[in-house]
N, C-alpha and C positions, 0 to 999 in steps of 0.2 A: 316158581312161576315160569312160565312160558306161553310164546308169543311168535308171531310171523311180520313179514313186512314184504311189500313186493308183489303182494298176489294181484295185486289191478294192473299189474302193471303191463305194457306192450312188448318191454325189452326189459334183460337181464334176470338173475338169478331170484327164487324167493329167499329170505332169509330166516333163519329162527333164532331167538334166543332163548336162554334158560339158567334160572340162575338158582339159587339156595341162597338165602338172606340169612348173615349172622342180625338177630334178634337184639344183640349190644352193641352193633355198629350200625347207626340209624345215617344214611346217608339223606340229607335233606335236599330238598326241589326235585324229588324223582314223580314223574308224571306221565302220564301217555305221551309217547313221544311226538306223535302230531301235535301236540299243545304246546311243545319246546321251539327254542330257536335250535339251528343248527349249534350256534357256537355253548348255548346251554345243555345242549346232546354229547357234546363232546366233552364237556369239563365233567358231567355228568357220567359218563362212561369210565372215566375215571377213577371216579371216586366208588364208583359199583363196583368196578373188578378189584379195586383194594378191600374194601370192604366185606365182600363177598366171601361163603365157606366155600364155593363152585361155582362156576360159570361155564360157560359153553355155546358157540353160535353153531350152526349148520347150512349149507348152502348147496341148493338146489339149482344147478343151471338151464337152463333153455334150452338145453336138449332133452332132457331128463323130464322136466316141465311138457313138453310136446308129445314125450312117451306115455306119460301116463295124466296127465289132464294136472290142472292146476290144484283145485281141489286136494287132490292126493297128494302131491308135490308138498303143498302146505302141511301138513299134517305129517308125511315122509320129515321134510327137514323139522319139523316140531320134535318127533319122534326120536327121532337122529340127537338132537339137542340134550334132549331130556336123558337119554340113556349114555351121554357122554360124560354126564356130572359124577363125580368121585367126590363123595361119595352121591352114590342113588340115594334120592329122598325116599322119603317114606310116603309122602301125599302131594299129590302137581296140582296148582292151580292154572289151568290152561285157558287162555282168549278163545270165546265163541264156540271153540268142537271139544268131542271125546277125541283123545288120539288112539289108536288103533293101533293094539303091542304092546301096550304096557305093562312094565310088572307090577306095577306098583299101583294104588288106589289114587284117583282125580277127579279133579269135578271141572266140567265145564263152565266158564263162569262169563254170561253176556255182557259184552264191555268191560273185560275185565281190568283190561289196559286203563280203565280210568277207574275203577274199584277196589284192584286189589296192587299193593306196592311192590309184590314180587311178580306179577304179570308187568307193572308199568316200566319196571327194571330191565327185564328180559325185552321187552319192546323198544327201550332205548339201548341195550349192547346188538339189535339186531339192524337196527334201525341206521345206526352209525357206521356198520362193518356194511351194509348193502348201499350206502354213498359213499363208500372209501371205493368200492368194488366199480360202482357207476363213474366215477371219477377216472379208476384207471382206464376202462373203458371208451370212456371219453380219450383220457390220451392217446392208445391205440387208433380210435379210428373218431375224430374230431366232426366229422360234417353232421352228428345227429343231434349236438348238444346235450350228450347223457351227462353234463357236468351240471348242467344248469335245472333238468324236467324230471332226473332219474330215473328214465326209463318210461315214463307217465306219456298217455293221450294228449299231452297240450297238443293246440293250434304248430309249435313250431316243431313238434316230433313229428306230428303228420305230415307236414309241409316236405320235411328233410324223408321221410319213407318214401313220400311221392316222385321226390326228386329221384334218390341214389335207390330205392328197393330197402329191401329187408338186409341188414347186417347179421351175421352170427351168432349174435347177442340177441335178436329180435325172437319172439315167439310165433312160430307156425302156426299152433291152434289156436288163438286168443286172438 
């Protein structure tokens, strides 16, 4: 399965994950990871990457993002994800697009992050790696609150853009 996190977002990287599920190690409460708590994404993350015959995340930054439009960026780091797994699967089930490059046979599957349990896996190892990423971000440079919105249009990202401008981290074309 595979999956993205990050594409709405103003600032910071997209992420992907992808994983190969052993079939006899049934990790339970795996879900779309918008439906989790933080602290259940992370106990969660856990238990995937033990469980798991491969896993893999991939990360697209905001310059890269700006190069070639978000869109592409998505499906790049999916891409990236997917082809990192040892072993390569045989069939990907991928969140909402075809990915573009593959060697291998996939099927697009809408919402799959809540249908299918090796999409909703890959969306929580990607999910948790791109708020470790916003966190440190936030440490680096504190005045935008990436700790708290992750990167997200709230009211107090925009507030802090208006104030200080765009950061490193922020997206040009978006």
């Amino acid at each position: 399965g595979a999956d993205e996190v990050g594409r709405g977002c103003l600032a910071g990287p997209v992420v992907a994950g992808a994983v190969i599920l052993d079939p006899g190690r049934y990790v339970a409460g795996v879900a779309d990871s918008k439906v989790l708590t933080a602290a259940d994404r992370e106990r969660l993350f856990d238990r995937i990457v033990a469980a798991a015959v491969s896993w893999q995340v991939s990360i697209v930054d905001a310059t890269e993002i700006d190069r070639i439009n978000i869109h592409r960026a998505s499906l790049e780091a999916m891409r990236r994800a997917i082809l990192g797994l040892i072993p390569l699967p045989g069939f990907v089930l991928v969140d909402g697009f075809r990915v573009p490059g593959l060697v291998m046979a996939q099927k697009a599957v809408i919402g799959g992050d809540r249908r299918c349990t090796a999409v909703a896996a890959a969306s929580i190892l990607a999910k948790v790696t791109r708020d470790k990423l916003m966190r440190e971000l936030h440490q680096l440079d504190p005045r935008y609150g990436f700790d708290r919105h992750k990167g997200y249009a709230t009211a107090e990202h925009l507030d802090a853009v208006s104030r200080f401008g765009y950061s490193e981290a922020h997206r040009k074309s978006f």
